[in-house]
C-alpha positions as CSV (number, residue, x, y, z in Angstrom):
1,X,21.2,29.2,43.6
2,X,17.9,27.9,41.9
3,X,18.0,26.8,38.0
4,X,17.0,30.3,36.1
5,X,14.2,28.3,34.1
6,X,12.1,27.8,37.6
7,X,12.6,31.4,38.7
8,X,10.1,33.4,36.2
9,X,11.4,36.8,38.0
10,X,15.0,35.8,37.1
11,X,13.9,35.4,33.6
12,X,11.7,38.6,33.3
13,X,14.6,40.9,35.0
14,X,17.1,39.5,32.2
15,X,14.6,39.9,29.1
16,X,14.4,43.6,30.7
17,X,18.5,44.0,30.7
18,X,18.4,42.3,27.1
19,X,15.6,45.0,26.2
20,X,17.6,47.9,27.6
21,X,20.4,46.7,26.0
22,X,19.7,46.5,22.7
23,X,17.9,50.2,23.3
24,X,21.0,52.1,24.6
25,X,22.9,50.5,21.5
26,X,20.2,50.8,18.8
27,X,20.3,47.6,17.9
28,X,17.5,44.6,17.6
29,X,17.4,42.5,20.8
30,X,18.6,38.9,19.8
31,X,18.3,35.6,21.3
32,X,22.4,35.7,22.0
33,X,22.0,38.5,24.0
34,X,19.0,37.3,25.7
35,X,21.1,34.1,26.6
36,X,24.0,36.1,27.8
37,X,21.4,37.4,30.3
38,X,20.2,34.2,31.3
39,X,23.5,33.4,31.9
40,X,22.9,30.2,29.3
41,X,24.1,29.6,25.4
42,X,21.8,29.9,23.0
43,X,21.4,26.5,22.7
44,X,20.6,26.0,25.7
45,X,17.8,29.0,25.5
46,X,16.3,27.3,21.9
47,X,16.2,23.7,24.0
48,X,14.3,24.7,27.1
49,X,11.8,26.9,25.1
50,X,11.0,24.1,23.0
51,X,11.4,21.4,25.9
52,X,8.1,19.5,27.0
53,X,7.2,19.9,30.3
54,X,5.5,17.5,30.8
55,X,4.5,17.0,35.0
56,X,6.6,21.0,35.5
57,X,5.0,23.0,37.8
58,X,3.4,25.9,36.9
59,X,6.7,28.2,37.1
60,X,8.9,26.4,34.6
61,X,5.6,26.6,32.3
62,X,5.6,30.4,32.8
63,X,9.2,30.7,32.2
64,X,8.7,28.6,28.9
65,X,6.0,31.0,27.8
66,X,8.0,34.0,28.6
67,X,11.0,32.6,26.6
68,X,8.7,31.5,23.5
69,X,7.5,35.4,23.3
70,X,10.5,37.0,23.9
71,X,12.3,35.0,21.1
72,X,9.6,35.6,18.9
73,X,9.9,39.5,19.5
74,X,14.1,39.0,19.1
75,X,13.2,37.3,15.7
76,X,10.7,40.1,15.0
77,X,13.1,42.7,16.3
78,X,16.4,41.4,14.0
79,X,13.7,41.2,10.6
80,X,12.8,44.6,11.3
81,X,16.5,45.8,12.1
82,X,17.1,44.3,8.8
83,X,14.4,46.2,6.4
84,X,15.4,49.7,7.4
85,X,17.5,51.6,4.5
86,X,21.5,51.0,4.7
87,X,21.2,47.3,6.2
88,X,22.0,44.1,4.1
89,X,19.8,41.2,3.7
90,X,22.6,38.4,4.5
91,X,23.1,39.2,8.2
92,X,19.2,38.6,8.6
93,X,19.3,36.4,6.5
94,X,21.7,34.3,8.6
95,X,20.0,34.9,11.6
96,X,16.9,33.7,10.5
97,X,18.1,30.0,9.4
98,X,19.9,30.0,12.9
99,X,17.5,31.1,14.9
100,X,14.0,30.6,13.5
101,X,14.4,27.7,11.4
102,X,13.8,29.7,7.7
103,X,15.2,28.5,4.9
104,X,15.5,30.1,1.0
105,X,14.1,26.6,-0.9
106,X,11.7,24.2,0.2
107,X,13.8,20.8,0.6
108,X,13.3,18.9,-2.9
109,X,11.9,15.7,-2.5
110,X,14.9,13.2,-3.6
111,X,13.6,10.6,-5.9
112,X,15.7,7.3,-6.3
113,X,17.3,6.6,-9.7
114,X,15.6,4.7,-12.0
115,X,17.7,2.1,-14.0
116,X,16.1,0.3,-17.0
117,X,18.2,-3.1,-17.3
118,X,18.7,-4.7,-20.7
119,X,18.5,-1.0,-21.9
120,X,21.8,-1.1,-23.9
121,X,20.1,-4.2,-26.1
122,X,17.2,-2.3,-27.3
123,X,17.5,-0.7,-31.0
């Protein structure tokens, strides 16, 4: 059987299954499930949307477009799952550093210590 990431019909029939999915539960469709689909980890989904393609043929770069939206709409989906009345902010939360690449505080800038030498003779 062909890889999934150069059969764009393979791909689209699973985002439909992933859709349907998350429907009939009433839940937010997620890149897990998505993968699970695919028949793929979710590592495996994040590296081939973000993969260059470099010299692909025109299929694989369909494929890659179709993953970047669909993820974006799971990340939408799981935000908005997460605002309605009743849900907590930390499984969200979670998802989004795992998934999207958020995180609470911008990364501090770490300067290097500064040492004064002959310090302890000054008065």
């Amino acid at each position: 059987m062909a890889c999934i990431w150069d059969d764009s019909r393979r791909v689209q029939a699973a985002i439909r299954k992933a859709r349907a999915f998350a429907e009939e539960k009433k839940v937010p469709m997620t890149i897990e499930r998505l993968a699970a689909f695919l028949g793929v980890g979710r590592i495996e989904l994040l590296d081939e949307m973000e993969r260059r393609l470099d010299g692909d043929g025109e299929e694989r770069k369909k494929v890659q477009a179709l993953l970047r939206k669909t993820c974006a709409e799971a990340v939408a989906s799981v935000v908005e799952f997460g605002l309605l009345k009743g849900n907590t902010p930390t499984m969200t939360m979670f998802y989004l550093k795992s998934n999207a690449g958020y995180s609470e505080k911008a990364e501090e800038e770490k300067l290097p210590d500064v040492y004064f030498y002959g310090e302890e003779r000054l008065e």
